[in-house]
PLY file of the C-alpha trace (Angstrom):
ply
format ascii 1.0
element vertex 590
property float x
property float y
property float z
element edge 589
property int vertex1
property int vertex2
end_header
-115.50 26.10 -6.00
-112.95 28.80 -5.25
-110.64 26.12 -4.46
-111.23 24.08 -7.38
-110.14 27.25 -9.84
-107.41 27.85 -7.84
-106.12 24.11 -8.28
-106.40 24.29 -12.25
-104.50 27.64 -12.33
-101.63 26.57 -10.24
-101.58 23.58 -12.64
-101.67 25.73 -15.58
-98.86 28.08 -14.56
-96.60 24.94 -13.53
-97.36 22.77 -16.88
-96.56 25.93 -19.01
-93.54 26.72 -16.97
-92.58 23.32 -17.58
-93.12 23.30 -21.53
-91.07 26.33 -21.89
-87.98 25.30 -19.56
-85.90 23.16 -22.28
-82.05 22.51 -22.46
-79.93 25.04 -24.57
-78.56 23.23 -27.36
-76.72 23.79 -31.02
-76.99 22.14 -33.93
-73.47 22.25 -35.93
-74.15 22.10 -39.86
-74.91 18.32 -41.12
-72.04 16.59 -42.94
-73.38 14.98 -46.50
-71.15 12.47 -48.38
-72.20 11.21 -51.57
-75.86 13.07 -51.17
-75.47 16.10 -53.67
-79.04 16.86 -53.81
-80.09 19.83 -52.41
-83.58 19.35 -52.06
-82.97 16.30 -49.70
-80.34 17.70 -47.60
-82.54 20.97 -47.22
-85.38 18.52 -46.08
-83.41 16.44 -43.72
-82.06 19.55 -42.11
-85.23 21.14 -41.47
-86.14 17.59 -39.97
-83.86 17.54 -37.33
-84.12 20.98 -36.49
-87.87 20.51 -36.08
-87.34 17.20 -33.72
-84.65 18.84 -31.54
-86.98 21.83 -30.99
-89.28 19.76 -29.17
-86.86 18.78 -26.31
-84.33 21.77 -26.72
-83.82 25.25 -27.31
-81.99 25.05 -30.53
-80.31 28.26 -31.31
-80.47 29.69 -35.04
-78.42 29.31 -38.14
-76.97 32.90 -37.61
-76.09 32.51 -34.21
-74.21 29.19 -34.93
-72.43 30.91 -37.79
-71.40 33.85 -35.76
-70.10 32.27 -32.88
-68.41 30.09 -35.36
-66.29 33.30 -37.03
-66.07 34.93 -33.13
-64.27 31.15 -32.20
-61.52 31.59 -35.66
-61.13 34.95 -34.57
-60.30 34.35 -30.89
-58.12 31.23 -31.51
-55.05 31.16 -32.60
-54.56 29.51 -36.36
-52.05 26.85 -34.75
-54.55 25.58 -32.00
-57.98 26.21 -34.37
-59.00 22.54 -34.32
-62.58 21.61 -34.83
-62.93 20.51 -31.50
-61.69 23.38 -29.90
-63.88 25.71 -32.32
-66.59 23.81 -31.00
-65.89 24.27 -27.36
-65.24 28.06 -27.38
-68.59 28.52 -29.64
-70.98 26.34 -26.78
-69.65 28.53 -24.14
-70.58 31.78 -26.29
-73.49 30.84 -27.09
-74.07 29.33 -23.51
-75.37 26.23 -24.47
-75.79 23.12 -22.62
-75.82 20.60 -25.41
-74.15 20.59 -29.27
-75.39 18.17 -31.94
-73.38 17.17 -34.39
-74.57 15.21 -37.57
-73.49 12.64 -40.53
-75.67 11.46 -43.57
-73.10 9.01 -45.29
-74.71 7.25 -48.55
-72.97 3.84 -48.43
-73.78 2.62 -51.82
-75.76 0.07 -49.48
-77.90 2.44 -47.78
-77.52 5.64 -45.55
-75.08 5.32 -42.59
-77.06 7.71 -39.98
-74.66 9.69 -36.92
-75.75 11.54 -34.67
-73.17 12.57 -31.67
-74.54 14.83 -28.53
-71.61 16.46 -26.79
-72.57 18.01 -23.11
-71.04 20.65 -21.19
-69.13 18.32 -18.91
-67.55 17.06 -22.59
-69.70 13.90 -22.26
-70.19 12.63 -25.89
-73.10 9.86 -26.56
-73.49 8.68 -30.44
-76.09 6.67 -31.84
-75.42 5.16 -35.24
-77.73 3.35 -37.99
-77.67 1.70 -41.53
-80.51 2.52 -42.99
-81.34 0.24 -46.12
-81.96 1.01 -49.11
-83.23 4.07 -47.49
-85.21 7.06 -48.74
-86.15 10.46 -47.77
-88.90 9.17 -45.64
-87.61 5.99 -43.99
-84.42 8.24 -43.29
-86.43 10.92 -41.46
-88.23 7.35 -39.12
-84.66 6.53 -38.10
-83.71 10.07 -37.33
-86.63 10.67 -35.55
-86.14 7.23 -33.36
-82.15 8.21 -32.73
-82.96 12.11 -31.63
-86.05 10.82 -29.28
-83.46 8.29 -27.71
-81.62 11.56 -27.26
-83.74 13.70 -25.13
-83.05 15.31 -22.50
-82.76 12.86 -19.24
-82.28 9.14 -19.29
-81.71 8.17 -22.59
-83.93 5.61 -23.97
-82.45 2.01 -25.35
-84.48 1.25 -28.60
-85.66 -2.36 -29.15
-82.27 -4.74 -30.06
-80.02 -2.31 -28.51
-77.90 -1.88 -25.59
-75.97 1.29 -23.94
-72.49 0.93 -23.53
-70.92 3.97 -21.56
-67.27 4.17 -22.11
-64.60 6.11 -19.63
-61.11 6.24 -19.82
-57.87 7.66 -17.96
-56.54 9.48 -19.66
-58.98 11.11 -21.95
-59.15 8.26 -25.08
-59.99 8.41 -28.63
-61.99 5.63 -29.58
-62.62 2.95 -31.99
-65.92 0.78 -32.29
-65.19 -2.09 -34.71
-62.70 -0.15 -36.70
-65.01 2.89 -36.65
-63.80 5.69 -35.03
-66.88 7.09 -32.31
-65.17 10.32 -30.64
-63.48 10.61 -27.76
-63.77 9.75 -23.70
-66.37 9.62 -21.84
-68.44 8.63 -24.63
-72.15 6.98 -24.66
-72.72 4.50 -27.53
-75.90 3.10 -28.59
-74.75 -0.37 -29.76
-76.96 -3.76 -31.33
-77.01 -6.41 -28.42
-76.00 -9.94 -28.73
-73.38 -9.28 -31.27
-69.05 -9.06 -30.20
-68.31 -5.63 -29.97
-64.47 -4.57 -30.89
-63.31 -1.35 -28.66
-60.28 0.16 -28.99
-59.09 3.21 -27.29
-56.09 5.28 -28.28
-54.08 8.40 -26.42
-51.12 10.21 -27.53
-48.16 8.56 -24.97
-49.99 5.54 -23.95
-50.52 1.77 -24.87
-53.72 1.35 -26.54
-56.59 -0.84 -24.66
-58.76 -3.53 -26.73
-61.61 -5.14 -25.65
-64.18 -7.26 -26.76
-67.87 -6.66 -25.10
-70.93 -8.78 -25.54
-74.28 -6.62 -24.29
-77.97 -7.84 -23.65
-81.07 -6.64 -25.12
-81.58 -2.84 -22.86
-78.02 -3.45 -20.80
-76.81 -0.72 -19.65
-72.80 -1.39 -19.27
-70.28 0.83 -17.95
-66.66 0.69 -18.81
-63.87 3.23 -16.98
-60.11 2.24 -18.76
-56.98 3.26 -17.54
-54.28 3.34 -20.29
-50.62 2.62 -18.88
-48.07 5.37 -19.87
-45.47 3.90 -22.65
-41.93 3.96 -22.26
-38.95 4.32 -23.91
-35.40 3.11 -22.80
-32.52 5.97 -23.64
-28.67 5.89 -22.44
-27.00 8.95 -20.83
-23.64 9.20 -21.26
-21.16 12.40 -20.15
-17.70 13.43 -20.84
-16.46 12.91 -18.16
-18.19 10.29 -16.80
-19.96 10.01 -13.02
-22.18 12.84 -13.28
-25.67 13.36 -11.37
-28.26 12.64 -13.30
-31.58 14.55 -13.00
-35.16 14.30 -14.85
-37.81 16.94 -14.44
-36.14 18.24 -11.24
-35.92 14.53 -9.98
-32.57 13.09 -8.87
-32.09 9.87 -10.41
-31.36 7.22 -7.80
-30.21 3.54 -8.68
-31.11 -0.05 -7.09
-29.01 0.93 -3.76
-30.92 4.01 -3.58
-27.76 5.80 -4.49
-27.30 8.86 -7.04
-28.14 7.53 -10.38
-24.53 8.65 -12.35
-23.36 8.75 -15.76
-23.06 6.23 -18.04
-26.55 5.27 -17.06
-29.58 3.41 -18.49
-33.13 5.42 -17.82
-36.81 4.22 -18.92
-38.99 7.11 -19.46
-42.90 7.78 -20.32
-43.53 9.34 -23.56
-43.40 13.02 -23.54
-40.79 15.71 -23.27
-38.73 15.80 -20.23
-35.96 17.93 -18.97
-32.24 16.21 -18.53
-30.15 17.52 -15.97
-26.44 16.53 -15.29
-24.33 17.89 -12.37
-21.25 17.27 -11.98
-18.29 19.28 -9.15
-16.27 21.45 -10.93
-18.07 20.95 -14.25
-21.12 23.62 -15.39
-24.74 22.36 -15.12
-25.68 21.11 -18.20
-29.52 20.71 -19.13
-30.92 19.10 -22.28
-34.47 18.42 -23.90
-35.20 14.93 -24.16
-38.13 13.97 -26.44
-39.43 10.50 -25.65
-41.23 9.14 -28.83
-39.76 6.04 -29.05
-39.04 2.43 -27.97
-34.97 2.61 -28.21
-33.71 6.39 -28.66
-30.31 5.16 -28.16
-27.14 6.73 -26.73
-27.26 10.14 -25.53
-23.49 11.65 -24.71
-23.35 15.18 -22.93
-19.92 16.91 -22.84
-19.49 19.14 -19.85
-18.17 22.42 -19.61
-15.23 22.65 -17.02
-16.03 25.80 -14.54
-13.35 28.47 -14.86
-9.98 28.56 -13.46
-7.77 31.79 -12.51
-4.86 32.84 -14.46
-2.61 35.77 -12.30
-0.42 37.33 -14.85
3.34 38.84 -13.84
4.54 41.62 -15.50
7.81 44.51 -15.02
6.94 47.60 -13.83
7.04 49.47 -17.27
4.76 46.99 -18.99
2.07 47.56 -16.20
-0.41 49.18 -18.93
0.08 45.39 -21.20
-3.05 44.33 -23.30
-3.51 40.10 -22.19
-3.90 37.97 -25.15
-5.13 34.75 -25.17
-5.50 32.18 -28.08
-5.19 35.72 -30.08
-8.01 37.43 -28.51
-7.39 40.43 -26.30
-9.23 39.71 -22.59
-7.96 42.30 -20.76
-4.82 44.76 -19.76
-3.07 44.94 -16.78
-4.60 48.53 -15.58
-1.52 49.92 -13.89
-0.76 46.40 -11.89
1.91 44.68 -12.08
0.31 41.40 -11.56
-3.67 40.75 -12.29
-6.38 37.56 -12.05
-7.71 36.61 -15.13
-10.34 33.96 -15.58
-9.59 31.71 -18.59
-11.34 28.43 -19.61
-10.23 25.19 -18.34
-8.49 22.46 -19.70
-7.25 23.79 -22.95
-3.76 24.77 -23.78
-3.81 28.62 -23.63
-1.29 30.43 -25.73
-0.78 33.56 -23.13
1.03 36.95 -24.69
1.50 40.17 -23.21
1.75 43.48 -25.63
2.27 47.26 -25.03
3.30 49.95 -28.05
6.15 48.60 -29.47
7.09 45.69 -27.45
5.52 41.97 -26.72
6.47 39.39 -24.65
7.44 35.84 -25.40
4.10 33.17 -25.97
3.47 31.18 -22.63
1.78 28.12 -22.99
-0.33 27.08 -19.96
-3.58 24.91 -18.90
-5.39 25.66 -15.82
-8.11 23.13 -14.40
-11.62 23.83 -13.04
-11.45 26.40 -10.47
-7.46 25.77 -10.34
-4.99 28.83 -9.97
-1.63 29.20 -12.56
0.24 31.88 -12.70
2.87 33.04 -15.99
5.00 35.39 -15.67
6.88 37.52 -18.19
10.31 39.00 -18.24
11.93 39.21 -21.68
10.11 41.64 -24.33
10.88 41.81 -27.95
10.84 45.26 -29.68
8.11 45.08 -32.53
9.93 47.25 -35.01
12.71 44.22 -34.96
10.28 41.65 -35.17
8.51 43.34 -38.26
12.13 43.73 -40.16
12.84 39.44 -39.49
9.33 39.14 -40.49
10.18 41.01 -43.90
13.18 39.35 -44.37
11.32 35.69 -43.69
8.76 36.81 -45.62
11.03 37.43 -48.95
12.88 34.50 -48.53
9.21 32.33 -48.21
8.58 33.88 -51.63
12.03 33.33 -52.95
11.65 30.10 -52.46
7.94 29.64 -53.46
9.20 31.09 -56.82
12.18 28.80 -57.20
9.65 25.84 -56.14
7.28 27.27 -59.25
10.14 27.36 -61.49
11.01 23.68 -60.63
7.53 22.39 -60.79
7.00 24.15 -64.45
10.47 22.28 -65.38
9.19 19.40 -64.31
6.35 19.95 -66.25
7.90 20.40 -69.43
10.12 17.37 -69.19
7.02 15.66 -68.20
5.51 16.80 -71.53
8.51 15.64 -73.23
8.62 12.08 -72.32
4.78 11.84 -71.62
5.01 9.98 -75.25
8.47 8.40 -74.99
9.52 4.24 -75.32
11.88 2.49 -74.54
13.78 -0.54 -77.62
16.13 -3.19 -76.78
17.28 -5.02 -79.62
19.94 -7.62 -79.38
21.98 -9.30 -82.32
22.41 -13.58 -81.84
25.42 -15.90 -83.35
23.96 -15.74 -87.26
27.65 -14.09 -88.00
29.94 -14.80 -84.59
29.31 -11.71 -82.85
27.08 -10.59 -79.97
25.80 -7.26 -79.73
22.69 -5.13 -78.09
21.09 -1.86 -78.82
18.69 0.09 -76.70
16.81 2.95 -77.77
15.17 5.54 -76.02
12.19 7.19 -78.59
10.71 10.65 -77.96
8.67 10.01 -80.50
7.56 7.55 -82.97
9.78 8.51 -85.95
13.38 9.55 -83.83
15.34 7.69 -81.18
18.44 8.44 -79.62
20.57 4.86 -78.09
23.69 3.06 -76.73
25.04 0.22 -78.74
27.71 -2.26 -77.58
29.29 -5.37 -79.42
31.87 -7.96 -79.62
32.68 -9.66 -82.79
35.20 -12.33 -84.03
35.79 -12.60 -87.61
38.50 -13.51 -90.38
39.94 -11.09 -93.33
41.94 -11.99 -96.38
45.03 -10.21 -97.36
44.19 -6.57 -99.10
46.10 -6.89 -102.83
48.74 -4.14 -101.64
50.93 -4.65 -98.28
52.64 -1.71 -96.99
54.46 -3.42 -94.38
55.47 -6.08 -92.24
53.28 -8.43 -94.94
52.14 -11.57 -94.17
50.77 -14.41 -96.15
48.26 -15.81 -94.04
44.58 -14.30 -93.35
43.68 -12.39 -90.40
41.65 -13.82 -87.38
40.49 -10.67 -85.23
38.14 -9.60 -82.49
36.94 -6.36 -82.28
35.43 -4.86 -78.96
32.93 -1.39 -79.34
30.66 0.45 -77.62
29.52 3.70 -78.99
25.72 5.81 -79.53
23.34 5.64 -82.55
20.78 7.82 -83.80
17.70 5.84 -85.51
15.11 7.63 -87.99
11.38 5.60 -88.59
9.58 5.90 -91.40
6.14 3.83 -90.65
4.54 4.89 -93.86
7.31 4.62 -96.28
6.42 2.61 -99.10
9.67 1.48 -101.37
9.06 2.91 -104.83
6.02 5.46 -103.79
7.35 7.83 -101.07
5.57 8.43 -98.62
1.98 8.32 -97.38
0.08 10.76 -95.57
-1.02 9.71 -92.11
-2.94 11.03 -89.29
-0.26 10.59 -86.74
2.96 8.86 -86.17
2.61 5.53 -84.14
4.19 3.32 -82.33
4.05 -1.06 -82.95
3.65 -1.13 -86.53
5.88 -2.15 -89.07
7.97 0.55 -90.64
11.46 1.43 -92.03
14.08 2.49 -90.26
17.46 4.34 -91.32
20.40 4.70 -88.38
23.56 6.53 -88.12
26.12 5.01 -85.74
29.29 6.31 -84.03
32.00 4.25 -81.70
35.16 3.59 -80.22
36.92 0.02 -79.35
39.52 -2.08 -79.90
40.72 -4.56 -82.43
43.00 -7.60 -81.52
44.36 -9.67 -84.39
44.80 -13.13 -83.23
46.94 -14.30 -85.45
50.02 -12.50 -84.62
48.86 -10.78 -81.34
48.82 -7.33 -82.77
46.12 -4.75 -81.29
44.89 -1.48 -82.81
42.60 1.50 -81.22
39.46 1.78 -83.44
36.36 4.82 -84.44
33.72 2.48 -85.81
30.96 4.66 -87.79
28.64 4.09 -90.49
24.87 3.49 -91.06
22.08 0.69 -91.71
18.96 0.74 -93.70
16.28 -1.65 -92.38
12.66 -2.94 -92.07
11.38 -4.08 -88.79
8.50 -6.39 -88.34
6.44 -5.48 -84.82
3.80 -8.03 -82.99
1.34 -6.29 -80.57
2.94 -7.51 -77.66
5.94 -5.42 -78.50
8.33 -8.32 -79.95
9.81 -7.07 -82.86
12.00 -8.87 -85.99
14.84 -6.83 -87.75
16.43 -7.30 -91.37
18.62 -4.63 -92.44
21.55 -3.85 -94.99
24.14 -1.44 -93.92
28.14 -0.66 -93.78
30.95 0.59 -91.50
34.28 2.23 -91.49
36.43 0.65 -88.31
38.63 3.58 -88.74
42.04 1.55 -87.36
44.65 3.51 -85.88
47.67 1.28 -86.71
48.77 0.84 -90.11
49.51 -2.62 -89.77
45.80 -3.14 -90.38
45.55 -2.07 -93.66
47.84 -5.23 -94.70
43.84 -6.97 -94.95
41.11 -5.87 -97.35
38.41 -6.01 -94.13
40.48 -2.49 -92.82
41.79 -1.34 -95.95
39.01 0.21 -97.58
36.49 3.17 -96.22
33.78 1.07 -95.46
32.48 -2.57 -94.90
29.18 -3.28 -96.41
27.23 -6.33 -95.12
23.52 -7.90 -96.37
21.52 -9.79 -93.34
21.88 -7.83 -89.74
19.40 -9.81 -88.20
18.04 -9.17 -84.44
14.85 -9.67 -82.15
13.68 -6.74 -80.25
11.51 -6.12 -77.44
9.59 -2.55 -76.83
7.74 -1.33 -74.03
0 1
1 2
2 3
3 4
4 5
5 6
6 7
7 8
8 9
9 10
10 11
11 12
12 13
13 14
14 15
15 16
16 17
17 18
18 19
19 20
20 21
21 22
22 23
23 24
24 25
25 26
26 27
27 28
28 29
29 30
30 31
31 32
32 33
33 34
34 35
35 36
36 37
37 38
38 39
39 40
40 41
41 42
42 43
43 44
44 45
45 46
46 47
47 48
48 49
49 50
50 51
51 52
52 53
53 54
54 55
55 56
56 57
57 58
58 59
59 60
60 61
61 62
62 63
63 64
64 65
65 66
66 67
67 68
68 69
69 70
70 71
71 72
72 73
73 74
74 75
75 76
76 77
77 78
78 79
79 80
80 81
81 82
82 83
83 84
84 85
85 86
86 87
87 88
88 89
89 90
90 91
91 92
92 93
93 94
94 95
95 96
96 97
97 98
98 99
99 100
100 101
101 102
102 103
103 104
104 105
105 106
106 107
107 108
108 109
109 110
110 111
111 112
112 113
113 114
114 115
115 116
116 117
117 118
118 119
119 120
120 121
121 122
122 123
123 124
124 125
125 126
126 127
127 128
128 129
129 130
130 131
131 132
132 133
133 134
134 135
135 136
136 137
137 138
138 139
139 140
140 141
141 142
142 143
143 144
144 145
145 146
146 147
147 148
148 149
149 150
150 151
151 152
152 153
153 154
154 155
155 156
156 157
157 158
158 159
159 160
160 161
161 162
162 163
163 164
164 165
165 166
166 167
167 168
168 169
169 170
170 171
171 172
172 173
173 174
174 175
175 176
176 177
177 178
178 179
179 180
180 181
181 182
182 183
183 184
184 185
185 186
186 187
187 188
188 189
189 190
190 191
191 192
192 193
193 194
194 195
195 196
196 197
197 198
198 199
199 200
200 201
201 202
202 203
203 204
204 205
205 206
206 207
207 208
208 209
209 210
210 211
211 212
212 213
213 214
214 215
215 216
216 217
217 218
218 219
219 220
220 221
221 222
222 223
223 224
224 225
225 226
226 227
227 228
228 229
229 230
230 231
231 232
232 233
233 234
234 235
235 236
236 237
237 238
238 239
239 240
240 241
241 242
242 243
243 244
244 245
245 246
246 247
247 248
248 249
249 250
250 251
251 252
252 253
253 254
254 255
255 256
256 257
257 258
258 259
259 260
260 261
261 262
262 263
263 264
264 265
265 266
266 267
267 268
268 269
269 270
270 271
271 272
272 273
273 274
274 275
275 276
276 277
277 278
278 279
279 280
280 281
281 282
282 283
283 284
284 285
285 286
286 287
287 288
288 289
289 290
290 291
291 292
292 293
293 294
294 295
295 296
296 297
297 298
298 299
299 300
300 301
301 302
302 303
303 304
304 305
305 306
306 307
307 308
308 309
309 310
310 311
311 312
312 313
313 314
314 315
315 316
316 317
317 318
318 319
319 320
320 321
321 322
322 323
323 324
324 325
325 326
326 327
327 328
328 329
329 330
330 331
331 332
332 333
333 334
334 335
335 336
336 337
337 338
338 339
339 340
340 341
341 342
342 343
343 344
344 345
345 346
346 347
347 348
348 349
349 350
350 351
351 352
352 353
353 354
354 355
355 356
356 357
357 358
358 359
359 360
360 361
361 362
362 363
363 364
364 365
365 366
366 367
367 368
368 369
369 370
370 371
371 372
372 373
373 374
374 375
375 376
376 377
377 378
378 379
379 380
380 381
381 382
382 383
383 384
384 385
385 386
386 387
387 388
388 389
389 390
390 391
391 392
392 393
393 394
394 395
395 396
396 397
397 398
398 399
399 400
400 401
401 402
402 403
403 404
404 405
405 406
406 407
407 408
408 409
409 410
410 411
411 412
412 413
413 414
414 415
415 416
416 417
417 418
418 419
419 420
420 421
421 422
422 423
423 424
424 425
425 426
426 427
427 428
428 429
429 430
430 431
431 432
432 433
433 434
434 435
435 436
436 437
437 438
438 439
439 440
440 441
441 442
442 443
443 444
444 445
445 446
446 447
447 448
448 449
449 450
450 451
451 452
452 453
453 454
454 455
455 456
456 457
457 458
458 459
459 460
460 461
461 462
462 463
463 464
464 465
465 466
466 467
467 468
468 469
469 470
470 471
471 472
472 473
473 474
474 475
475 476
476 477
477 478
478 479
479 480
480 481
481 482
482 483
483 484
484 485
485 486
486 487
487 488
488 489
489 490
490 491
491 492
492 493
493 494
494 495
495 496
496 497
497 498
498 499
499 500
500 501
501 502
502 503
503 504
504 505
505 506
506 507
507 508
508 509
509 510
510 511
511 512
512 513
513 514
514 515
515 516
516 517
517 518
518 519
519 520
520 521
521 522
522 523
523 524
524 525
525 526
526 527
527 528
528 529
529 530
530 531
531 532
532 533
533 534
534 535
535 536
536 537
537 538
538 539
539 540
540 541
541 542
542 543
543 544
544 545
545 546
546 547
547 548
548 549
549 550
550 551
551 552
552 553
553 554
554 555
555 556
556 557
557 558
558 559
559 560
560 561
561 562
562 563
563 564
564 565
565 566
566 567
567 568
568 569
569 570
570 571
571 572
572 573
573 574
574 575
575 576
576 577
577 578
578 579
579 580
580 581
581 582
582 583
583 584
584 585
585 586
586 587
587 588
588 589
């Protein structure tokens, strides 16, 4: 009997022992789309907390929500992602298991998610549409998906198979355009039916696959995503430089050093470029591969320093070194000194102590070469400051004569900014031949230069002073002389003249010019010759087409003003003035 007892009490003890050893687990607060009402989500979350007690030791509200705030405060605001909020709170609260839920109201029905993350980051997610669902049928299908999650083997429900999913490295991933969470991941999936997985990582290519499960198959899938690469061209000036990646020397086909200009394929990811190069400077450079093509990458290379010795007299052995206009150095009581300059440039090298420089050397020195300059004539300072005055008053002389030019210029730019040009010539209508062209500074004035040659025949004047003959007078007279011409484009015979806004050009107007010349006249008839002042004055209208043609009809006289009195023997030369009706020309202006 004694034995019996004991039996029944060892079972006791080991049954409640059992009962009270459950998993450690959270429960993160349930996401609700599109299910506002309070009530039901109040009622669905005191469901699941009530199933999940029965295989788990669900920690409280308040210790979820304070681990939560301890997680913000101990991660940084750049790195605070949900997942890693949810990784520093399980190990907090020291919890073996973390539920996370998702109540999505389709329009269709509910679209149930549940997703059990273990400590070994192990995710397994069992989904479900439940039609036209309600409070009651929603809490069935809950209860069904959080039993199949229990602690131990998970349970296949009827229709369904387990599909375990692995990956290297770790994968997001994507169950028939759904996204399911991330490597390794258990899924809870209908049998029979294709199943579209795709699995994405920052830096690789992605992996599809189609799967195809039985009813309670249990399938498991490990992927290993292959690293992408992109193709990138290093180039160096100069060229043949050792090329190194993350430490790595580059090596080519001949399993020589890999040198510049050279074609690399790298995975994705940051990488560190290293070029080497005798003589040259290391040079290192980030290299971000994101991309297919990145292109050409060109490096210039720093040449390594070369030594400059600088020769100086004895009493400039205290000389400040300048270089390019920077001071590197004195000579500190030597007489000649090392200096390290950069290499291949031109270096403009000048030596300078109180009063007195030396003349500019120009040198180059190569990578870790040796040059030396030497200086023996000095200038004294004061002198060069006196030329420098005197250069600099003559610079400004002539900057102010050049000013003075350009403001000349300027003016007579002004001055003919407006100005045209007239040619008008005279045809055969009265045996001569003749041309005018004027030079306007303004509609209404123009200065010119006439010349003409005319042939013509005058009768005998009714008194002859001497050396009379009987017969009349065939002449040519030869002229070439200036004119002054006055426009009046708004001149209106019998009514003055009209107000306008401004003068123009191309439009018909009167015109009133004064001419003055000098020539020659040969009579013809007897061979006789006579210097001649031709002057006088014409009054015309002129008729102007837009193109510029123009059509003159004037009335005018003029006084040849004959030297030799011979000339006065014919009435053309014997009175003060000729007057004549129909000086008609063509003109052109432009």
């Amino acid at each position: 009997m004694k034995q019996v007892l004991l039996l029944i009490f060892v079972f006791m003890i080991s049954f409640t022992l059992k009962a009270q050893i459950k998993p450690t687990a959270m429960l993160l607060p349930i996401y609700f789309v599109d299910l506002d009402k309070k009530s039901l989500q109040g009622s669905l979350n005191n469901f699941v907390k009530t199933e999940l007690s029965n295989y788990y030791d669900l920690k409280s509200e308040k210790e979820v929500e304070q681990a939560r705030d301890a997680a913000v405060d101990q991660i940084s605001s750049e790195n605070c992602t949900e997942e890693a909020c949810v990784k520093v709170m399980g190990e907090l609260l020291d919890v073996e298991y973390t539920f996370s839920l998702e109540i999505i109201d389709t329009g269709e029905g509910w679209d149930l998610s549940v997703v059990r993350q273990d400590m070994d980051r192990v995710t397994s997610r069992r989904n479900e549409l439940c039609n036209e669902c309600s409070l009651s049928k929603a809490r069935k299908s809950l209860a069904g998906i959080l039993t199949a999650l229990r602690p131990g083997e998970m349970l296949i429900q009827r229709g369904k198979a387990s599909l375990r999913l692995e990956s290297t490295p770790r994968s997001q991933v994507f169950l028939d355009g759904r996204e399911q969470g991330k490597t390794p991941l258990d899924l809870s999936v209908n049998a029979r039916v294709p199943l579209e997985i795709f699995m994405v990582a920052e830096g690789y290519n992605d992996f599809a696959e189609e799967f195809i499960l039985k009813p309670g198959e249990k399938r498991k899938k490990h992927a290993k995503l292959t690293r992408k690469r992109g193709n990138i061209r290093i180039t160096s000036n100069p060229p043949k430089a050792s090329i190194y990646v993350d430490g790595i020397l580059e090596m080519d086909d001949q399993d020589k050093d890999l040198l510049t200009p050279a074609d690399l394929r790298l995975v994705y990811g940051q990488h560190e470029l290293k070029l080497q190069l005798e003589k040259y400077e290391v040079a290192t450079k980030t290299l971000r591969i994101n991309k297919k093509n990145l292109g050409t990458k060109n490096i210039t290379l720093k040449p390594k320093p070369g030594r400059l010795i600088v020769r100086v007299p004895s009493e400039f052995k205290d000389a400040l070194i300048i270089i390019n206009g920077r001071e590197i150095g004195e000579m500190g009581g030597k007489i000649a000194k090392v200096f390290e300059v950069n290499a291949n440039v031109s270096l403009e090298v000048q030596v300078k102590q109180g009063d007195f420089e030396g003349d500019v050397e120009i040198v180059e020195v190569g990578p870790e070469k040796i040059r030396k300059v030497e200086f023996n004539k000095f200038s004294d300072l004061r002198l060069v400051e006196l030329r420098k005055q005197v250069e600099l008053r003559d610079r400004q002389d002539s900057l102010e004569a050049e000013k003075k030019r350009k403001e000349q210029f300027e003016k007579i730019r002004k001055l003919f900014k407006n100005t045209r040009v007239e040619i008008r010539t005279f045809g055969r209508f009265i045996d001569s031949e003749a041309y005018a062209l004027y030079f306007y500074f303004d509609p209404r004035f123009a200065i010119g230069y006439i010349k003409g040659n005319q042939n013509n025949e005058s009768n005998l004047a009714s008194t002859c002073y001497n050396d009379c003959s009987h017969e009349p007078l065939k002449y040519r007279i030869e002229a070439k002389g200036y004119v002054m011409r006055i426009r009046y484009s708004n001149f209106i015979l019998f009514r003055g003249i009209q107000k306008q806004s401004s003068p123009r050009y191309m439009v018909d107007s009167w015109g009133l010019s004064l001419f003055s010349a000098s020539g020659k006249l040969t009579g013809q008839t007897y061979g006789r010759s006579s210097k001649i002042k031709p002057s006088g004055m014409t009054i015309d209208y002129v008729w102007y087409w837009e193109n510029g043609i123009s059509l003159l009809l004037g009335y005018g006289f003029v006084n040849y003003n004959a030297e030799e009195d011979w000339t006065q023997n014919w009435e053309t030369f014997d009175g003060p003035s000729d007057w004549s009706w129909g000086l008609f020309n063509i003109g052109y202006m432009f």
